[in-house]
PyMOL Python script that loads the backbone (N, CA, C, O; Angstrom):
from pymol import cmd

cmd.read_pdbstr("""\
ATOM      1  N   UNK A   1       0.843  -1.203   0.000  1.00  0.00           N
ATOM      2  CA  UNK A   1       0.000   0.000   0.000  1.00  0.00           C
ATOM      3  C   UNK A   1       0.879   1.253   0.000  1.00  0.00           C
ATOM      4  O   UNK A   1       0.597   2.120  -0.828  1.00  0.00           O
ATOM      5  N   UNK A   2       2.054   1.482   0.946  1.00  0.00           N
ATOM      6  CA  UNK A   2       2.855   2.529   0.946  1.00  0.00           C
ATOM      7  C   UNK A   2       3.446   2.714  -0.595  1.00  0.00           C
ATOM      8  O   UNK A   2       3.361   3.785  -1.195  1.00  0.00           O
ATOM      9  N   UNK A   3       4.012   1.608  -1.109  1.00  0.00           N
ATOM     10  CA  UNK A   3       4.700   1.744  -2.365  1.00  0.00           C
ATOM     11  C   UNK A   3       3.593   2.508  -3.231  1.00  0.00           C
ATOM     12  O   UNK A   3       3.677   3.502  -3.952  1.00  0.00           O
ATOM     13  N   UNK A   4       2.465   1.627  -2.872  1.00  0.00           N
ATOM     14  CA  UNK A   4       2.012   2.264  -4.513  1.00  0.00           C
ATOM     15  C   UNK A   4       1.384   3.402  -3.921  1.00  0.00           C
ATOM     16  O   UNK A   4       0.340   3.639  -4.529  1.00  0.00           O
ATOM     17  N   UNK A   5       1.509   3.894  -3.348  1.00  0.00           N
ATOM     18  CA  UNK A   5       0.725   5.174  -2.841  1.00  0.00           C
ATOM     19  C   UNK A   5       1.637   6.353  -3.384  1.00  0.00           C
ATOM     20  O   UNK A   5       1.164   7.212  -4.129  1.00  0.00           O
ATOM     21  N   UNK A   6       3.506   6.362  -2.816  1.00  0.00           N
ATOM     22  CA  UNK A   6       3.798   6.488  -3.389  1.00  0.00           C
ATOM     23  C   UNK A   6       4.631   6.622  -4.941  1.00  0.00           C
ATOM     24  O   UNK A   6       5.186   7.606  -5.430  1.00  0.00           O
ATOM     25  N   UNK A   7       4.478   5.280  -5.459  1.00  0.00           N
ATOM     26  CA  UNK A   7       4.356   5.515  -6.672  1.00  0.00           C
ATOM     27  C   UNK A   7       2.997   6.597  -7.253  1.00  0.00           C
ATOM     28  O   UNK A   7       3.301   7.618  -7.871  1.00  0.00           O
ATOM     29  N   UNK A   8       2.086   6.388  -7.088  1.00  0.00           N
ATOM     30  CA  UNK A   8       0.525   7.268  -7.566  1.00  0.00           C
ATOM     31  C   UNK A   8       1.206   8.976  -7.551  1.00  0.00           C
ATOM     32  O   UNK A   8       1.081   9.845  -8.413  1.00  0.00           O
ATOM     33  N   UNK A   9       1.855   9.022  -6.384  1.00  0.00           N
ATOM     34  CA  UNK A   9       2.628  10.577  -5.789  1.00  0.00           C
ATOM     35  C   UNK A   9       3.607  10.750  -6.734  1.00  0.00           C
ATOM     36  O   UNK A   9       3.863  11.899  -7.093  1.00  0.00           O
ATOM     37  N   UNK A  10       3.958  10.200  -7.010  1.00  0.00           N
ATOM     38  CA  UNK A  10       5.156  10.776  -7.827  1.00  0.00           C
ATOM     39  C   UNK A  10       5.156  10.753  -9.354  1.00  0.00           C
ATOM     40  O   UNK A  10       5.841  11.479 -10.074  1.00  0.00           O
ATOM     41  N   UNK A  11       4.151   9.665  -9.808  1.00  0.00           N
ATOM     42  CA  UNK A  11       3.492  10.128 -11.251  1.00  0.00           C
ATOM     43  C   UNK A  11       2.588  11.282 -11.514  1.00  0.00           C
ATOM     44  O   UNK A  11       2.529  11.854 -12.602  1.00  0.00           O
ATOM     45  N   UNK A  12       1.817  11.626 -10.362  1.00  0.00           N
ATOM     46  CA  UNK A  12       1.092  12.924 -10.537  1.00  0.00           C
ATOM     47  C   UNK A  12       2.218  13.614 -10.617  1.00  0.00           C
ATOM     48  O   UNK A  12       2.654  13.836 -11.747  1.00  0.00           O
ATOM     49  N   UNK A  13       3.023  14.162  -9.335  1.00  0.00           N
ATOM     50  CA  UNK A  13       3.889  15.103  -9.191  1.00  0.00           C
ATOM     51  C   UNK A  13       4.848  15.291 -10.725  1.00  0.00           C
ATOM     52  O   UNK A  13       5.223  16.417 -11.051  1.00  0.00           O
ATOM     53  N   UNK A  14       5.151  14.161 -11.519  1.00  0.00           N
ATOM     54  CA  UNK A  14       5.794  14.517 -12.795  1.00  0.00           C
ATOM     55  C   UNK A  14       4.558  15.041 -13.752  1.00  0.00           C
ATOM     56  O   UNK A  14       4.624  16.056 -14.445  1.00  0.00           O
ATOM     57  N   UNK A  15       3.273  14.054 -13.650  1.00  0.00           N
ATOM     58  CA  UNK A  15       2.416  14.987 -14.595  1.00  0.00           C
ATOM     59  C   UNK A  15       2.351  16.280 -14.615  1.00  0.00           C
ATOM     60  O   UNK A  15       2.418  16.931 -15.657  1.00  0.00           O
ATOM     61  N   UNK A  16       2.172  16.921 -13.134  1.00  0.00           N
ATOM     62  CA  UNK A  16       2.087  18.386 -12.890  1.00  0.00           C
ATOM     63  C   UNK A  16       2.726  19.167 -13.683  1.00  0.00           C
ATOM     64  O   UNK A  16       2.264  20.069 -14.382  1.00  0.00           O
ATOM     65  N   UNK A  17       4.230  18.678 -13.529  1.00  0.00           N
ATOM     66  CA  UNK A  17       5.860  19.147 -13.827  1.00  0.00           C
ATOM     67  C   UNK A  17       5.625  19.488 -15.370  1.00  0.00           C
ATOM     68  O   UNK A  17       5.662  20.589 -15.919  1.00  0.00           O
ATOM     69  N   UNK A  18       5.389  18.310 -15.876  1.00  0.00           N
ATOM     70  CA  UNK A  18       5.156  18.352 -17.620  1.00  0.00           C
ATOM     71  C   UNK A  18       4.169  19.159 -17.692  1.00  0.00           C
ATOM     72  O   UNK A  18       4.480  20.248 -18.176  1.00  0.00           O
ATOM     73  N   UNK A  19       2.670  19.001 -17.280  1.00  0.00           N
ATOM     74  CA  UNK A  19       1.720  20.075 -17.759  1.00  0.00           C
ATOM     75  C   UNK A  19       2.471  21.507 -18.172  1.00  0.00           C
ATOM     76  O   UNK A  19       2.376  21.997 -19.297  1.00  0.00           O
ATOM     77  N   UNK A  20       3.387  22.215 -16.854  1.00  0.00           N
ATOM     78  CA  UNK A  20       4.174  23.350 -16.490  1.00  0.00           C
ATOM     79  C   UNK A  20       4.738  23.408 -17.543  1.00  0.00           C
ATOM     80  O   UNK A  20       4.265  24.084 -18.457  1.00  0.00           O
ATOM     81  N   UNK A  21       5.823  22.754 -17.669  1.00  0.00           N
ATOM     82  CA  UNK A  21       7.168  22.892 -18.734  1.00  0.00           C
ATOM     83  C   UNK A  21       6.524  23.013 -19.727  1.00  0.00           C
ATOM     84  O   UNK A  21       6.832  24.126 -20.152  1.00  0.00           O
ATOM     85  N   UNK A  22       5.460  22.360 -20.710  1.00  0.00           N
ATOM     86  CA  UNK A  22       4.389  22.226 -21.231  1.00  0.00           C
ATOM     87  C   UNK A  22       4.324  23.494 -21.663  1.00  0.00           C
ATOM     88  O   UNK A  22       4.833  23.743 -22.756  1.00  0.00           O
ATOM     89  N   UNK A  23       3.803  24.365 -21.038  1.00  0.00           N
ATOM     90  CA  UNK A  23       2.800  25.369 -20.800  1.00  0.00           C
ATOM     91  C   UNK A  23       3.941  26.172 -21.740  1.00  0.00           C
ATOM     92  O   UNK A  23       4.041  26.455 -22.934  1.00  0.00           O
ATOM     93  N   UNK A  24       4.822  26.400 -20.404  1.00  0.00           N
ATOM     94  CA  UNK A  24       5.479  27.499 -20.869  1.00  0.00           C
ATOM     95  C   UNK A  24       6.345  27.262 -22.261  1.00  0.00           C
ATOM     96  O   UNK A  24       6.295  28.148 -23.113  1.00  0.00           O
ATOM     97  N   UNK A  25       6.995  26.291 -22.456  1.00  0.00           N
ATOM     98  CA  UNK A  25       7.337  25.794 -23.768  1.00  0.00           C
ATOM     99  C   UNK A  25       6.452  26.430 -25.132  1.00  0.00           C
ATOM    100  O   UNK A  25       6.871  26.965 -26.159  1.00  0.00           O
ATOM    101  N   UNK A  26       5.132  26.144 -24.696  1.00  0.00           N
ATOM    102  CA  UNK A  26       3.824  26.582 -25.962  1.00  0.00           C
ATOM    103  C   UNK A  26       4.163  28.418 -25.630  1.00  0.00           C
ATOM    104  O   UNK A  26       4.538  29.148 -26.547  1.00  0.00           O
ATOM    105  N   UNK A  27       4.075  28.634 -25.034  1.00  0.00           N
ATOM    106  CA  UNK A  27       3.999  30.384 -24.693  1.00  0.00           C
ATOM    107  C   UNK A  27       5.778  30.757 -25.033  1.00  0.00           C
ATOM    108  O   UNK A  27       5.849  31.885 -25.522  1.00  0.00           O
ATOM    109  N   UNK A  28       6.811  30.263 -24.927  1.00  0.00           N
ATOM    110  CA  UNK A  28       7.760  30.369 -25.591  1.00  0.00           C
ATOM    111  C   UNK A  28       7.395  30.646 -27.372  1.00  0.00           C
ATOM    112  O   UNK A  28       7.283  31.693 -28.010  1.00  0.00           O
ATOM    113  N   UNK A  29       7.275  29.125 -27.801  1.00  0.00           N
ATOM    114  CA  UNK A  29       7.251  28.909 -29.037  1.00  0.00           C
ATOM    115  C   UNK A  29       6.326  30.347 -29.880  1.00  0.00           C
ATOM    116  O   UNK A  29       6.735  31.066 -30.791  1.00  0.00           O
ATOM    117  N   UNK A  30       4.867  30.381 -29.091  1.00  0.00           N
ATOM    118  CA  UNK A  30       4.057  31.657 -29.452  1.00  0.00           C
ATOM    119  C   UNK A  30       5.029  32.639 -29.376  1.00  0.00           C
ATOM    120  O   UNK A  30       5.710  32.695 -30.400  1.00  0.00           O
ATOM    121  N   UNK A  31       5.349  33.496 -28.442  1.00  0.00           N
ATOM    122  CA  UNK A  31       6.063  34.802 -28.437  1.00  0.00           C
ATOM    123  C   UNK A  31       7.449  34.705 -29.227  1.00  0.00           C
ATOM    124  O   UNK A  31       8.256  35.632 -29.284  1.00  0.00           O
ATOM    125  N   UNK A  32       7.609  33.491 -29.812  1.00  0.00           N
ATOM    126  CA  UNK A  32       8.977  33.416 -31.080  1.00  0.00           C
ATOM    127  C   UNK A  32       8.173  33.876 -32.699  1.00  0.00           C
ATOM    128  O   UNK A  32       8.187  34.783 -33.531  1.00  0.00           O
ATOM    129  N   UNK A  33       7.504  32.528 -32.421  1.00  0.00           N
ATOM    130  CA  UNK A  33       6.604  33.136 -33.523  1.00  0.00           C
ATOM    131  C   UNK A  33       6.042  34.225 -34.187  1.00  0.00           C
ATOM    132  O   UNK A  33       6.094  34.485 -35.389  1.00  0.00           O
ATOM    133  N   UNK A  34       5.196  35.173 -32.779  1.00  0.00           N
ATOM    134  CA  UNK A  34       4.842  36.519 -33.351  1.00  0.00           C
ATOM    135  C   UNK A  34       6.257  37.402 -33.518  1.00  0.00           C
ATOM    136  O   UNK A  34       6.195  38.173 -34.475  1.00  0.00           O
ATOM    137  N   UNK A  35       7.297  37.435 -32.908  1.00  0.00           N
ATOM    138  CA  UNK A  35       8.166  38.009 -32.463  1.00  0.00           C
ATOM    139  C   UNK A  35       8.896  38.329 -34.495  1.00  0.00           C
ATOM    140  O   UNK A  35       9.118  39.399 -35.061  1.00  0.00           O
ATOM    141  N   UNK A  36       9.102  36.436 -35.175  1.00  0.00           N
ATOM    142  CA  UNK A  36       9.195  36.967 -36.121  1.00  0.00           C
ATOM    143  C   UNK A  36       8.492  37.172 -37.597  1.00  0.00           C
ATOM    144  O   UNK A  36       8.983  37.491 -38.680  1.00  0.00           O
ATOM    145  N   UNK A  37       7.187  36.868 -37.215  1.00  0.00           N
ATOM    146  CA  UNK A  37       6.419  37.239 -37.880  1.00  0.00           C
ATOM    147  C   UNK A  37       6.479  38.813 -37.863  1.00  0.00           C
ATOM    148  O   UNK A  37       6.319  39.281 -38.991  1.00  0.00           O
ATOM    149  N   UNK A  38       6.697  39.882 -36.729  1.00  0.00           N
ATOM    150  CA  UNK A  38       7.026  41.108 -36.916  1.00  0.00           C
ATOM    151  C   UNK A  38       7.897  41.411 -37.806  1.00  0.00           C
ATOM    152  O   UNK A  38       7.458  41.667 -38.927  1.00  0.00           O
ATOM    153  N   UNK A  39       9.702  41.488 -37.526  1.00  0.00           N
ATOM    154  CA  UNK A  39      10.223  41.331 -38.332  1.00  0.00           C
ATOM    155  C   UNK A  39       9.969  40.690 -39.809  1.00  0.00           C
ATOM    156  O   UNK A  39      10.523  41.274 -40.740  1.00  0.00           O
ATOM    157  N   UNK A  40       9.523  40.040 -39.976  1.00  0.00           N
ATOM    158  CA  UNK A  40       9.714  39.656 -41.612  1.00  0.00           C
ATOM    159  C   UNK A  40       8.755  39.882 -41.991  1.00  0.00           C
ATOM    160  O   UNK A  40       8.511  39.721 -43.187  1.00  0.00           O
TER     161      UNK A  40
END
""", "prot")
cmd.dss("prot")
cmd.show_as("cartoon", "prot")
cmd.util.cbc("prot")
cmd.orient("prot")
């Protein structure tokens, strides 16, 4: 029961992580994008 409890804890806790990195990765890529869509 402890193991897999935390196992369950620590696959959320990486899902979280990725959602995040995720996120901001997409909001990177956007503000590159418009950035040179200005320029050119």
């Amino acid at each position: 029961m402890g193991e897999v409890g935390a196992l369950v804890l620590l696959n959320l806790s990486m899902i979280g992580r990725w959602k995040r990195w995720k996120g901001c990765f997409v909001a990177w890529m956007g503000r590159r994008l418009m950035w040179v869509r200005r320029i050119g």
